[in-house]
C-alpha positions as a Python dict, from the first residue, in 0.01 Angstrom:
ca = {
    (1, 'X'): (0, 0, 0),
    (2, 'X'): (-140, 339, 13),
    (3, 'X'): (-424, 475, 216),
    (4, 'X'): (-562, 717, -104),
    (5, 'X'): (-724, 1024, 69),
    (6, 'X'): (-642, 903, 439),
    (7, 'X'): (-839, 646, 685),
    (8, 'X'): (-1148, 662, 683),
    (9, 'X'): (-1300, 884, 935),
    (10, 'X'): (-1692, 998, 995),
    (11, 'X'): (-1596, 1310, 801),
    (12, 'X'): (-1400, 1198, 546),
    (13, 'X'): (-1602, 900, 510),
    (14, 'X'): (-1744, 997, 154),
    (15, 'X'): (-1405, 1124, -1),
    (16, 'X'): (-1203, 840, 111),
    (17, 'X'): (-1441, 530, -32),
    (18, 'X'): (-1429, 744, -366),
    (19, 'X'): (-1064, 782, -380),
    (20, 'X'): (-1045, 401, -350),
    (21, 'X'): (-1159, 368, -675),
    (22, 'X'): (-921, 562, -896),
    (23, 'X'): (-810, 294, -1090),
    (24, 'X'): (-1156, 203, -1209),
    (25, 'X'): (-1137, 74, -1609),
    (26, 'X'): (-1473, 250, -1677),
    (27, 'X'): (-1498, 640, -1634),
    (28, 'X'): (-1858, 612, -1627),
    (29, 'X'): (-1884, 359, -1348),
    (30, 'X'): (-1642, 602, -1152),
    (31, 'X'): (-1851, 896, -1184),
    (32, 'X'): (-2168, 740, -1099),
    (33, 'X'): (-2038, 521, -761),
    (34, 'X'): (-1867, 871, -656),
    (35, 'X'): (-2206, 1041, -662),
    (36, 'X'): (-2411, 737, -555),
    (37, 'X'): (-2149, 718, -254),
    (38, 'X'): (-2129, 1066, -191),
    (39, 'X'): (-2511, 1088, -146),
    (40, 'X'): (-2549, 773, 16),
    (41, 'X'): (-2316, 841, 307),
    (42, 'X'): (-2480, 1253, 316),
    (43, 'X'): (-2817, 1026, 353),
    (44, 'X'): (-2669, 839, 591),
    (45, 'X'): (-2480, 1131, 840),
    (46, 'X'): (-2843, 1341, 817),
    (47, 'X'): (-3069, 1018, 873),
    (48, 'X'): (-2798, 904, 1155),
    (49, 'X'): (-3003, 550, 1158),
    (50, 'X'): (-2969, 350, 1437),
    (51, 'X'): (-2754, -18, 1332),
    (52, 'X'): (-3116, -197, 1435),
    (53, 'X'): (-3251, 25, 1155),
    (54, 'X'): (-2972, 11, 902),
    (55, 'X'): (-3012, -380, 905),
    (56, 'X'): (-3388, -343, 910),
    (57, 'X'): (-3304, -161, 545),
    (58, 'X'): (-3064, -420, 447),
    (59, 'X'): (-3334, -692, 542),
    (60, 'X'): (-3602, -487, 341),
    (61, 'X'): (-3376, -502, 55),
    (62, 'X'): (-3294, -873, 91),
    (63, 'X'): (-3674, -929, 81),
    (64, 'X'): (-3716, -720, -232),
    (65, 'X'): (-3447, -939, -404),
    (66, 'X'): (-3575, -1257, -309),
    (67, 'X'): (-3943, -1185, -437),
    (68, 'X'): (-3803, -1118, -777),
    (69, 'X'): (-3862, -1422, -1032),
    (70, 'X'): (-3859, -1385, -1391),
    (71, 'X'): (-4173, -1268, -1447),
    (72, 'X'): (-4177, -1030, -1168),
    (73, 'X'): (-3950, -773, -1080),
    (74, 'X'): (-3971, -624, -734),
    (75, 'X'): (-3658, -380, -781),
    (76, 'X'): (-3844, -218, -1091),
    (77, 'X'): (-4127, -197, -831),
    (78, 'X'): (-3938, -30, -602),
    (79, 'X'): (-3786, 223, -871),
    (80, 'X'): (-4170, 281, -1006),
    (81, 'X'): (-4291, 370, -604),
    (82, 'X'): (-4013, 572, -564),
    (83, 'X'): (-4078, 831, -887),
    (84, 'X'): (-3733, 705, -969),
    (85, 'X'): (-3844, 499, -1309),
    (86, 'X'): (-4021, 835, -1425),
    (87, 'X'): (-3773, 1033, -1346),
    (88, 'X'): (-3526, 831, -1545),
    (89, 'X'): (-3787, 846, -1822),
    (90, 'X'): (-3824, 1188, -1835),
    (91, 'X'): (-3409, 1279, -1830),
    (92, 'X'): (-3415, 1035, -2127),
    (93, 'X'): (-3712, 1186, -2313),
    (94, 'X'): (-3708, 1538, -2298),
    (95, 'X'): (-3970, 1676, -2584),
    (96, 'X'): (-3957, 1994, -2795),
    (97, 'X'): (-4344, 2162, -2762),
    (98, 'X'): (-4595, 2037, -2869),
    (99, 'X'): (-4480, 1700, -2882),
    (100, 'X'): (-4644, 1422, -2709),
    (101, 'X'): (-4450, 1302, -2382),
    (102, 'X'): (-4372, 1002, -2269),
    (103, 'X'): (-4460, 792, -1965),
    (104, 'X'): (-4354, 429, -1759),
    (105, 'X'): (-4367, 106, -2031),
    (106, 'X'): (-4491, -109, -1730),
    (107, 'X'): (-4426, -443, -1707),
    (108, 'X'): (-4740, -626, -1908),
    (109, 'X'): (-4602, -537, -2258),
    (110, 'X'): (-4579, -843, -2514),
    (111, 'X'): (-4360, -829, -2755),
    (112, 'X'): (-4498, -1056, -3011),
    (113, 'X'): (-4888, -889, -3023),
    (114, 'X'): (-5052, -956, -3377),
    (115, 'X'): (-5097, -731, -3662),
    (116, 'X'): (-5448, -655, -3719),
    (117, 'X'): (-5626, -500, -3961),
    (118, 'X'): (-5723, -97, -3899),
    (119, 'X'): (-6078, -97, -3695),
    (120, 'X'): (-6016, -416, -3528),
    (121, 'X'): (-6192, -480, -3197),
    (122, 'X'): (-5903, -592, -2945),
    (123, 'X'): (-6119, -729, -2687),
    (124, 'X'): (-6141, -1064, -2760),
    (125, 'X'): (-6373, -1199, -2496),
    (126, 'X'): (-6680, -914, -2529),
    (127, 'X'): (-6666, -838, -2189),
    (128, 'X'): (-6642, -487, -2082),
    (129, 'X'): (-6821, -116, -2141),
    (130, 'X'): (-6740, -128, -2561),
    (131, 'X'): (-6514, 202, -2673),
    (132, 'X'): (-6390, 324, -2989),
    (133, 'X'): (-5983, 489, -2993),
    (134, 'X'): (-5896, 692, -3268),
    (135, 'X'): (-5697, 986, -3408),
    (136, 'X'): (-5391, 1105, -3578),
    (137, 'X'): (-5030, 997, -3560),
    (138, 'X'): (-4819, 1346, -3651),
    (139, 'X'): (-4493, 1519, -3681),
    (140, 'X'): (-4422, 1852, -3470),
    (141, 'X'): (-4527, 2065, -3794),
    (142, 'X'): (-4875, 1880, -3814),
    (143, 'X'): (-4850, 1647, -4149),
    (144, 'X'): (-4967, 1325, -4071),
    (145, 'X'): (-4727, 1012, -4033),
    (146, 'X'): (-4765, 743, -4310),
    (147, 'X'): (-4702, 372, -4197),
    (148, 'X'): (-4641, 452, -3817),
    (149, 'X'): (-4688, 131, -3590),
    (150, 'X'): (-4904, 154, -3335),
    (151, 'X'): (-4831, -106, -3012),
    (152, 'X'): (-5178, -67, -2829),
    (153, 'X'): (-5245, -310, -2504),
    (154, 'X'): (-5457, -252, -2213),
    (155, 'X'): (-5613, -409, -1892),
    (156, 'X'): (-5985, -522, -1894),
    (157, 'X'): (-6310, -378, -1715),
    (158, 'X'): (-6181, -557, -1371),
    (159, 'X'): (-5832, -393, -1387),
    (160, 'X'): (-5624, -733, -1518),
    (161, 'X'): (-5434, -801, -1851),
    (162, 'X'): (-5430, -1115, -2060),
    (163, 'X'): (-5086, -1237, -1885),
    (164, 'X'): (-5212, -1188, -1538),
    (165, 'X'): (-5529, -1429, -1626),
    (166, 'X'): (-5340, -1746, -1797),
    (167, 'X'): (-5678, -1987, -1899),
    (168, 'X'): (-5949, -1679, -1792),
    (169, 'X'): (-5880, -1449, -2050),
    (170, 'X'): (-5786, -1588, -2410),
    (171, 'X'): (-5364, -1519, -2554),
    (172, 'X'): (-5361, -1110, -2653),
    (173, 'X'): (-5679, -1006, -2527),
    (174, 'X'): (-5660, -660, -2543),
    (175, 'X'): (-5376, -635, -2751),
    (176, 'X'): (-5292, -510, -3126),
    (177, 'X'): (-5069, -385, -3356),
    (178, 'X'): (-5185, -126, -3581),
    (179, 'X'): (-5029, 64, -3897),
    (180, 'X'): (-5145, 429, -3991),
    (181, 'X'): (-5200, 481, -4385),
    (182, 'X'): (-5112, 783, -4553),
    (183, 'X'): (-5363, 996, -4350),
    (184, 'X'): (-5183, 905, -4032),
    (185, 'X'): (-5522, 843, -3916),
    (186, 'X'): (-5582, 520, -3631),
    (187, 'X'): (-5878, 331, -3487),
    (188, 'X'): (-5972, 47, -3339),
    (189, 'X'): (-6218, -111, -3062),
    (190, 'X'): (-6103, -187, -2687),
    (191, 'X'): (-6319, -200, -2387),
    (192, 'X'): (-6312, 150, -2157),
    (193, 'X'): (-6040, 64, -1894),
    (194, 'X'): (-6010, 35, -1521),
    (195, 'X'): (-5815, 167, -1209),
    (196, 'X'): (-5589, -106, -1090),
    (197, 'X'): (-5322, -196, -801),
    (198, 'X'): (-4965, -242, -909),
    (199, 'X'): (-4875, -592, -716),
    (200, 'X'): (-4882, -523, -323),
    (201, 'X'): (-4767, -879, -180),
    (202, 'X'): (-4463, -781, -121),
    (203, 'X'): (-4215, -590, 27),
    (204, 'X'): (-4285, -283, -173),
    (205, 'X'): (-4671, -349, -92),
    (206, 'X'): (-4625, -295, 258),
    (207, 'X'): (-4379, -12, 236),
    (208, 'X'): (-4626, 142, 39),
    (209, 'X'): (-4879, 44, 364),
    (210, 'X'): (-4657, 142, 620),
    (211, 'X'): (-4599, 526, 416),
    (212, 'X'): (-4996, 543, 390),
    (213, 'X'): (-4968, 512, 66),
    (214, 'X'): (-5243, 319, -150),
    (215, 'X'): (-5101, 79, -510),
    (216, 'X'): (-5358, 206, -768),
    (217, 'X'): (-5243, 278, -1092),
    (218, 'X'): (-5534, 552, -1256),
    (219, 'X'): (-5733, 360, -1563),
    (220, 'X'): (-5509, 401, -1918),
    (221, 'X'): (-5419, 276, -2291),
    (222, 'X'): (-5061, 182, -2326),
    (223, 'X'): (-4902, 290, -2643),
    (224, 'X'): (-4550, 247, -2821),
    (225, 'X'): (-4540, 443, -3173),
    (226, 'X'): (-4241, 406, -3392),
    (227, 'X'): (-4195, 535, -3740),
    (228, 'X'): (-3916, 565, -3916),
    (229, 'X'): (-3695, 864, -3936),
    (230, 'X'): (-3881, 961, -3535),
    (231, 'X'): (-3798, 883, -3208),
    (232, 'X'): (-4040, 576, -3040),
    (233, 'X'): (-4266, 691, -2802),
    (234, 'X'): (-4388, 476, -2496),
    (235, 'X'): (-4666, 633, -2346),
    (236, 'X'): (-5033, 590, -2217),
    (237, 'X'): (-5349, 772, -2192),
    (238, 'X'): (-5532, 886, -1866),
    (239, 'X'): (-5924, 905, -1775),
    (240, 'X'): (-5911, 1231, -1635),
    (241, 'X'): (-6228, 1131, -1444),
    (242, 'X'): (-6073, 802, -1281),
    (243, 'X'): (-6064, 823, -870),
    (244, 'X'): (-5709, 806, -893),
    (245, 'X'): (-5606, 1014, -1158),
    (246, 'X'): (-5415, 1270, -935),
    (247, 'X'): (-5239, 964, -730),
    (248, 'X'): (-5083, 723, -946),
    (249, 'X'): (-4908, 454, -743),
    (250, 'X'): (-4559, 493, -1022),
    (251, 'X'): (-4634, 892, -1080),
    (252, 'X'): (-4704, 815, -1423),
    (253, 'X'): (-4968, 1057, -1510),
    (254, 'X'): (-4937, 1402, -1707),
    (255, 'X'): (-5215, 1660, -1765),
    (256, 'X'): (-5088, 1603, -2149),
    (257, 'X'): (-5230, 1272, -2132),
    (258, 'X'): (-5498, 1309, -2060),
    (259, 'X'): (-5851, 1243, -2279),
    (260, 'X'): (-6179, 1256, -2272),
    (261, 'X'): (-6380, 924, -2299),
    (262, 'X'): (-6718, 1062, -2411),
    (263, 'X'): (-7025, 816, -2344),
    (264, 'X'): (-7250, 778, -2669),
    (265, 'X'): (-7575, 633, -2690),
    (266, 'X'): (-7749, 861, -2985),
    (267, 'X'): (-7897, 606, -3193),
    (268, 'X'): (-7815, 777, -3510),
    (269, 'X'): (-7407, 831, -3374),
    (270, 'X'): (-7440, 462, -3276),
    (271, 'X'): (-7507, 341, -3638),
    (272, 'X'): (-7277, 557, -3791),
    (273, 'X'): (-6981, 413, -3631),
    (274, 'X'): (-7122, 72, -3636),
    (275, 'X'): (-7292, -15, -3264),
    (276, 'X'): (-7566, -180, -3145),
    (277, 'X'): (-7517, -41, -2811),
    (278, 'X'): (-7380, 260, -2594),
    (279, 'X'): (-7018, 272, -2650),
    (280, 'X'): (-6717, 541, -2539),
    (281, 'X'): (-6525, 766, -2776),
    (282, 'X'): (-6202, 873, -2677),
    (283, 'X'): (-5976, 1071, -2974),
    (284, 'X'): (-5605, 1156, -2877),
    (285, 'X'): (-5356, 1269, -3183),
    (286, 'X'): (-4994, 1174, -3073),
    (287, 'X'): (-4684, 1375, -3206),
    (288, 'X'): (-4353, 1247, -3267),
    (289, 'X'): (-4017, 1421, -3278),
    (290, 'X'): (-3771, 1335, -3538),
    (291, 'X'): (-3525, 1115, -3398),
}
């Protein structure tokens, strides 16, 4: 037996944890638990928590881990709050210019959404401020993007998705899958979106409370494009005019992402893209990098 890099001392503490894992089978796993340790304990020695408080943090994580079931997942929460998911996100999306960036998949996404035909409406129920969503799906040099799926799902007028209302809303209410043509061109109905709190029951929620912090997530479209020979792109689109737009709860907003939902009631603008009522236009192109 062999004490590594010496006993562990208030110091040393750091150095000597690392050492003990030299004979780690994964160089990877080393490298991350020496920097995770490394800042942990320099956390630790400049917080210089009392042991009351340490275990209050232990307890806090405890509570995080028990609230997660398998359709919810606290930890994820906790990442999201923390600007930690985006920050992963935007290490492992970096974008040339011009190209459209990327944002937080969030966790209402279904993966089995139907195919529907280009122009359908997506809101099932007819409930909601009516709004038309089109534009372009391109490549960094401008030419349009032939047979591009287009993975569109969003939350209603009172800020819930399909999956959060089981029996109130009907299966894939606000939800579609859409292929572009060889225009690259996309549209389809929704309903014009609304501000909404990431859950708050938990142990995340009151952190959140006790940091003064409020849960709203600013009113968006999620997207995921994927075309082949590109990278896929997960990403939304913002109301620039929401209350919240400069606060997102999960730091998912950028200025890029922005677009402009445009109220329409000219009658003649109204029959020409097939209305019988005031409606909102909102046109974003999105650009994808070759993967």
């Amino acid at each position: 037996m062999t004490t590594e890099s010496g006993y562990f001392t208030e110091s040393t503490s750091a150095q000597v944890v690392a050492a003990r894992n030299a004979k780690a089978q994964d160089a990877r796993l080393q490298q991350v638990m020496e920097v995770i340790t490394r800042k942990l304990h320099e956390a630790v020695k400049e917080i210089e928590p009392t042991e009351e408080e340490w275990f209050r943090a232990i307890m806090f994580l405890t509570d995080t881990g028990h609230m997660c079931t398998d359709w919810r997942q606290e930890f994820i929460l906790l990442s999201d709050v923390l600007g930690v998911s985006m920050l992963v996100d935007a290490i492992n999306n970096r974008k040339p210019s011009g190209a459209s960036e990327s944002t937080v998949l969030g966790p209402f996404h279904v993966a089995d959404a139907p195919e529907l035909p280009m122009g359908s409406d997506i809101c099932l129920d007819r409930k909601g401020d009516p709004m038309l969503v089109h534009g372009r799906i391109l490549d960094t040099e401008g030419h349009p993007i032939a047979g591009a799926k287009i993975d569109v799902w969003q939350a209603n007028d009172e800020g819930f998705y399909d999956v959060q209302q089981k029996g109130l809303q009907p299966d894939f209410n606000l939800r579609g899958v859409f292929r572009t043509g060889p225009d690259g061109r996309y549209h389809f109905r929704g309903v014009k979106p609304r501000f909404y709190p990431i859950p708050d029951d938990g142990p995340v929620g009151k952190l959140l409370a006790a940091l003064g912090r409020h849960p709203f997530r600013p009113a968006h479209l999620h997207f995921i494009i994927e075309a082949e020979g590109h990278a896929r792109l997960v990403t939304h689109i913002f109301d620039p005019d929401d209350p919240y737009i400069h606060s997102d709860a999960v730091f998912g907003v950028k200025e890029s992402l922005m677009a402009d939902f445009r109220p329409v009631s000219d009658p003649d603008a109204l029959a020409a893209a097939g209305f019988s009522g005031p409606y909102y236009d909102t046109e974003f192109d999105f650009v994808l990098v070759r993967a």
